[in-house]
N, C-alpha and C positions, 0 to 999 in steps of 0.2 A: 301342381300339388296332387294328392293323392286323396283319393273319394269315391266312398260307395255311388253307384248309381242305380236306379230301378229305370229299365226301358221297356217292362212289360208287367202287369199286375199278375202275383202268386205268391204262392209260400216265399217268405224270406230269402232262405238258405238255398233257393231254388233262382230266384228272382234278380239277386242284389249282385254286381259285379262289382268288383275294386280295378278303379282307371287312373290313369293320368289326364287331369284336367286343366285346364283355366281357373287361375284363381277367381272368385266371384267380385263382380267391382261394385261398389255400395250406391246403393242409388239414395236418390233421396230422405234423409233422417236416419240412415242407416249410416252401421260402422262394420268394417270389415273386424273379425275376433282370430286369433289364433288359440285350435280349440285345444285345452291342456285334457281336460276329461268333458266324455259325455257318455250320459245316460240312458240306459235302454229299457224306453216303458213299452207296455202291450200296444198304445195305439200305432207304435213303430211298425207293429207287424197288421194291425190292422192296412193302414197304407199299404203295407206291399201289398197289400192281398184288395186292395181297392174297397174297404168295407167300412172306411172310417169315414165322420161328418167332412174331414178337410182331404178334399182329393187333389194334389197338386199336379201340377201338369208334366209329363212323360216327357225328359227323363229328370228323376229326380233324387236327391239324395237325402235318405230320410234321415232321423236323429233330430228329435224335439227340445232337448234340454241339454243345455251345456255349461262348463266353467269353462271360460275362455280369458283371454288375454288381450289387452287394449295394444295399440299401437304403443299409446304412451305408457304400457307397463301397470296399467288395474290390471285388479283381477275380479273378472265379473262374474253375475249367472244370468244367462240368458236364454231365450224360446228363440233359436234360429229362424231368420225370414225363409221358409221353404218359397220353392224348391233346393235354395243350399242349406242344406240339414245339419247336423251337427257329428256324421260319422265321418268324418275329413278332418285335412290339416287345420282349413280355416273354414268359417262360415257366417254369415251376415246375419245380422240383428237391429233391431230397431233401434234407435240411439235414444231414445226416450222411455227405454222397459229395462233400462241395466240395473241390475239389482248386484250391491257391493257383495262379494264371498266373506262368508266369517270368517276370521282368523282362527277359529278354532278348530273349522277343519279342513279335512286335505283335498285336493282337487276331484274327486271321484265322489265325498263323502257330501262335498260345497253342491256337486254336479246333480246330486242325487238330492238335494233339498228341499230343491223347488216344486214341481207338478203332481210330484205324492203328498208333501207335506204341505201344499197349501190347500191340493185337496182335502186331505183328514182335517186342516184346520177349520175351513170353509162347512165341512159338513158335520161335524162335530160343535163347534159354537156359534157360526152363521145360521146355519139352517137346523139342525137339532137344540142348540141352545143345553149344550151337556151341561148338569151339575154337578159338582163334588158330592159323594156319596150315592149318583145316582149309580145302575149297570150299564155297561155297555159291552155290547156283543161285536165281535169282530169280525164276518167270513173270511177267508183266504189270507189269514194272520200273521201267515210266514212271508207272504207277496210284500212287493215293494210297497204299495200303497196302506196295504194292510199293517203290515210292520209300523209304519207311519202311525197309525189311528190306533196303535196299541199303546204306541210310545207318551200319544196326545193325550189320551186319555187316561192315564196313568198320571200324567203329569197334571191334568184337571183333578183328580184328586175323584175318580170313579175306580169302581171295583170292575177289571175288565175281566170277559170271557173269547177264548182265543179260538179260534176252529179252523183246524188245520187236516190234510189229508197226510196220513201217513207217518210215519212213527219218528223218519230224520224231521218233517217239518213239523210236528207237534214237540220234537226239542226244543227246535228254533223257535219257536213261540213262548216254550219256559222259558228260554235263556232271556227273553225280551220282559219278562216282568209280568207275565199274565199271574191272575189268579186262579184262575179256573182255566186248564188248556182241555178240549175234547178234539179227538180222531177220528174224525168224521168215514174215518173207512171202519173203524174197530167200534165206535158205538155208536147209540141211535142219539143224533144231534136233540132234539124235540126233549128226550126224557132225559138227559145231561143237562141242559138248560134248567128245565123244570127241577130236577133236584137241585143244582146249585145255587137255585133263586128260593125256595121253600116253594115251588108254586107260582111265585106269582112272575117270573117271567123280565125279558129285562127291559131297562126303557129308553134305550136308545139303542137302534140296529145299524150296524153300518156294512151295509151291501155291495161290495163292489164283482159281485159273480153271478146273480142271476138264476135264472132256472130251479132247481130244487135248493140252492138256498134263499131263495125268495119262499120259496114254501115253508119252509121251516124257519123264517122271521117271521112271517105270518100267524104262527100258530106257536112260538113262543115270546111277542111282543106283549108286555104289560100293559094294562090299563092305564090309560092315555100315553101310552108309550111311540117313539116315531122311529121310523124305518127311513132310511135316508139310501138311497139309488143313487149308486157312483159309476155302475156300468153292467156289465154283462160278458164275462171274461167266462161263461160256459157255454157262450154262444147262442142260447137262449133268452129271449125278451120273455117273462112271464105277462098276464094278464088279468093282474087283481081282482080279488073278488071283493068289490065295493060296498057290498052289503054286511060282510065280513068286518070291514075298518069302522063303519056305523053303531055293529055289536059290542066289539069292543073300545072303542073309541081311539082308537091309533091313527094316528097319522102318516102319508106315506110320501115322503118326500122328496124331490130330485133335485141332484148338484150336478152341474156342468162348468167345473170350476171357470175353463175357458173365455165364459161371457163376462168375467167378472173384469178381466183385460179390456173389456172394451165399455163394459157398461159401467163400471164403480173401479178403476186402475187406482185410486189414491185406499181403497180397502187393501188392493193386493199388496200396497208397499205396506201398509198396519201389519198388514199377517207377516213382510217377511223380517219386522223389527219382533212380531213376539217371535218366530222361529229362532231368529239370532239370539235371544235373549236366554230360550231356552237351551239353547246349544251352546252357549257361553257358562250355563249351569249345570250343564253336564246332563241335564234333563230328557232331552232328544240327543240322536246321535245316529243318524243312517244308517243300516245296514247295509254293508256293502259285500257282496259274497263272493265277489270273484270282480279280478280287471284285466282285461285283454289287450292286448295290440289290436291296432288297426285291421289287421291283416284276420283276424279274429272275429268281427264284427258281423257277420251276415250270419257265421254260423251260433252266434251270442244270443241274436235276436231271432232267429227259430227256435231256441231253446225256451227262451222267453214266452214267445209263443206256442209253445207243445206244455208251457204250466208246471217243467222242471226244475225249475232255478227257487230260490228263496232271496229274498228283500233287492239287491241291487246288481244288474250287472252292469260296469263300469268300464266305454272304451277309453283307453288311454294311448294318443296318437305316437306319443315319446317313447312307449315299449316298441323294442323290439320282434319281431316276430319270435314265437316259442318262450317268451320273457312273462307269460301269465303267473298272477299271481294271486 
């Protein structure tokens, strides 16, 4: 078969080579998938570049999330057993973590459901405990994840605020339903907030970028408002000022949706009956902004990684080469 490999940690598009390989043989509780789409999140590029919590061992094929194909013809979604990832024809999964695909959507959209949207879900009602009619602030709103946590909360019945860089992804963030969308390059995020709230700021943050947007949740979070920490895609770890969270009484949260797989696995299958549920009502519905061939994939996931893309980039092994779409 055919499969990205990493034989040395760096940038993506530098790193990743496409081989002919051995198909993967399923070991224990596991099942071999043939993958129809998978999904390219940042911590894809993290691995290449050796920066991520999970560092699989050299050589390896990254690609976290997939819709794959059963022997016996399901159609699944699955966190491939790395080191065989999910940028290949097939790849291995745990046979006790299959999660059914909705029928209502399509292999890239099914692919794209899972690791964003259980994350916005996780951090949004698990750990912020959003309410209808509360705000919610969104960083990086056009991102995969963020698109997610725009979609969720909208659907929880909040008035959401979008913040986006730049003028094509502060589209994408109207087209997704925000109320309030700001261009974080064209004004000042802090006093956008503050007019759109009257003042008083919104009360739930959902973080997934770090650095000067942590600063500016900081200092537009409301009274008793929580700030939920989904990662750090500017490269920076900020370092709270705790004395700050005491003044106003905000809460500062972290989600690692990951541990939830190992720690509470019967929550993950809850969240993924309410994703279906809302994806069956037309509620949520993935972004998906481009899907490539195979042959496509290393240079997909530097793109991903350099912060250019909006909501989903989707590889699809059945395309062609030049067959993007």
């Amino acid at each position: 078969m055919q499969a990205w490999q990493v034989h040395e940690l760096g940038e993506p598009g530098e790193v990743m080579r496409l081989a002919y390989v051995e198909r993967p043989t399923p070991g224990e509780g596991q099942v071999l998938l043939r993958v129809r789409a998978a999904n390219i999140n940042f911590p894809d590029a993290l691995m290449c570049r050796g920066q991520y919590q999970v560092r699989p061992p050299l050589p390896f094929t990254p690609g976290v999330e997939i819709c794959g194909e059963t022997e016996d013809g399901r159609r699944v979604i699955a966190n491939p057993a790395l080191p065989h990832g999910g940028f290949a024809e097939y790849a291995l999964a745990d046979a006790a973590a299959l999660l059914p695909a909705p029928d209502t959507l399509d292999d890239a959209e099914a692919a794209a459901l899972h690791i964003g949207y259980q994350t916005a879900w996780f951090a949004l009602h698990r750990r912020a405990r959003l309410e209808a009619g509360e705000t919610l602030l969104v960083h990086a709103a056009a991102g995969g994840v963020g698109s997610a946590a725009v979609q969720l909360g909208k659907a929880a019945g909040a008035t959401v605020i979008g913040v986006a860089g730049g003028a094509d992804k502060a589209a994408v963030v109207r087209d997704l339903g925000c109320d309030v969308v700001i261009d974080r390059r064209e004004q000042d995020v802090v006093a956008a907030v503050k007019e759109a709230t009257g003042g008083r700021g919104a009360d739930v943050i959902f973080d997934p970028v770090g650095g000067d947007a942590y600063t500016q949740s900081a200092r537009t979070v409301a009274f008793e408002g929580r700030i939920v920490i989904v990662g750090f895609a500017s490269g920076t770890i900020p370092s709270p000022g705790l004395n700050h969270a005491l003044i106003k009484n905000y809460a500062i949260l972290g989600l690692h949706w990951g541990l939830y797989n190992t720690r509470n696995p019967e929550l993950v299958g809850h969240c993924h009956e309410q994703l279906t549920g809302l994806a069956a009502k037309g509620a949520i519905k993935p972004l998906v902004s481009e899907r490539v061939p195979l042959a496509g994939a290393a240079d997909a996931v530097q793109r991903v990684a350099d912060g250019v893309t909006t909501g989903r980039v989707t590889v699809l092994p059945s395309l062609q080469k030049g067959a993007a779409a």
